[in-house]
N, C-alpha and C positions, 0 to 999 in steps of 0.2 A: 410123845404125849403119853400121862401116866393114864391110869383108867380113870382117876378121880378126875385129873383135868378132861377128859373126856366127858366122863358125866359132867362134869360142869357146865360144858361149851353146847354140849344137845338139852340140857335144862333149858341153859339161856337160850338157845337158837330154837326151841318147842315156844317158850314163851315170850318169845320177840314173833312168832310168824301167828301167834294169836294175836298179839298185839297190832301188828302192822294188817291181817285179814280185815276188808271193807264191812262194813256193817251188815251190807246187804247177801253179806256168804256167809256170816257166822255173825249170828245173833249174840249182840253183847250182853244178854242175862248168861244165854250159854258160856260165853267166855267166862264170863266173871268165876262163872258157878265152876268150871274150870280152873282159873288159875287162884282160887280164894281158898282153898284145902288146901295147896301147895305154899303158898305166900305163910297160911297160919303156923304149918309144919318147919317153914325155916325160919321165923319169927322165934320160936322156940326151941332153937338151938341155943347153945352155951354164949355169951359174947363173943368168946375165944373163935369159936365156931362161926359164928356168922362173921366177925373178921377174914375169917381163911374162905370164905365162901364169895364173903366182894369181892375178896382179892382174885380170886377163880374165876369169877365172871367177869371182870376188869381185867385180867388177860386173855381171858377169851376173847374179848371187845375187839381188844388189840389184835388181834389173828381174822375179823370179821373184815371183809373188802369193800361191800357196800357201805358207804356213810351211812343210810336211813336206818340200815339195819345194826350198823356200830352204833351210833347215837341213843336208839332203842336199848340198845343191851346193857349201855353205859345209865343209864336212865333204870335200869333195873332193880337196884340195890335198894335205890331210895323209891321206888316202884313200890318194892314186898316189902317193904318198913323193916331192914336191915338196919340202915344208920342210924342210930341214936345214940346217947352219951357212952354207952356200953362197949361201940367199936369203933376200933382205933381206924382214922380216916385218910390217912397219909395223902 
């Protein structure tokens, strides 16, 4: 594993274990207020870029052993508003 798919796989897996945290442990304004900087920061990448960034996180998925938590992560892309006309979705 390179260092980027590294950082990829603990983005995803910081923002799958927000996502999966019950209500009552973390307050979901907190979350949001959390993961809404980050969501907007890779919204704003080049398309080229948020392409290579699904594809990062959509292998990460694939290395994730827990279902709830693969499902989650695969569920991420179109989560942070990655997918639109701009990237290519193979």
């Amino acid at each position: 594993m390179n260092t980027e798919q590294f950082l990829a796989k603990a983005f995803a897996a910081l923002l799958v274990s927000i996502d999966l945290t019950d209500d009552d442990e973390l307050d979901p304004d907190v979350a949001a207020a959390l993961v809404e900087p980050v969501a907007a920061m890779a919204r704003d990448l080049t398309p080229e870029d948020r392409a290579k960034l699904v594809a990062l996180i959509e292998t990460a998925a694939q290395s994730e052993t827990d279902p709830v938590r693969q499902r989650s992560m695969l569920a991420l892309p179109e989560d942070l508003g990655l997918l639109d006309e701009d990237v290519d979705e193979d």
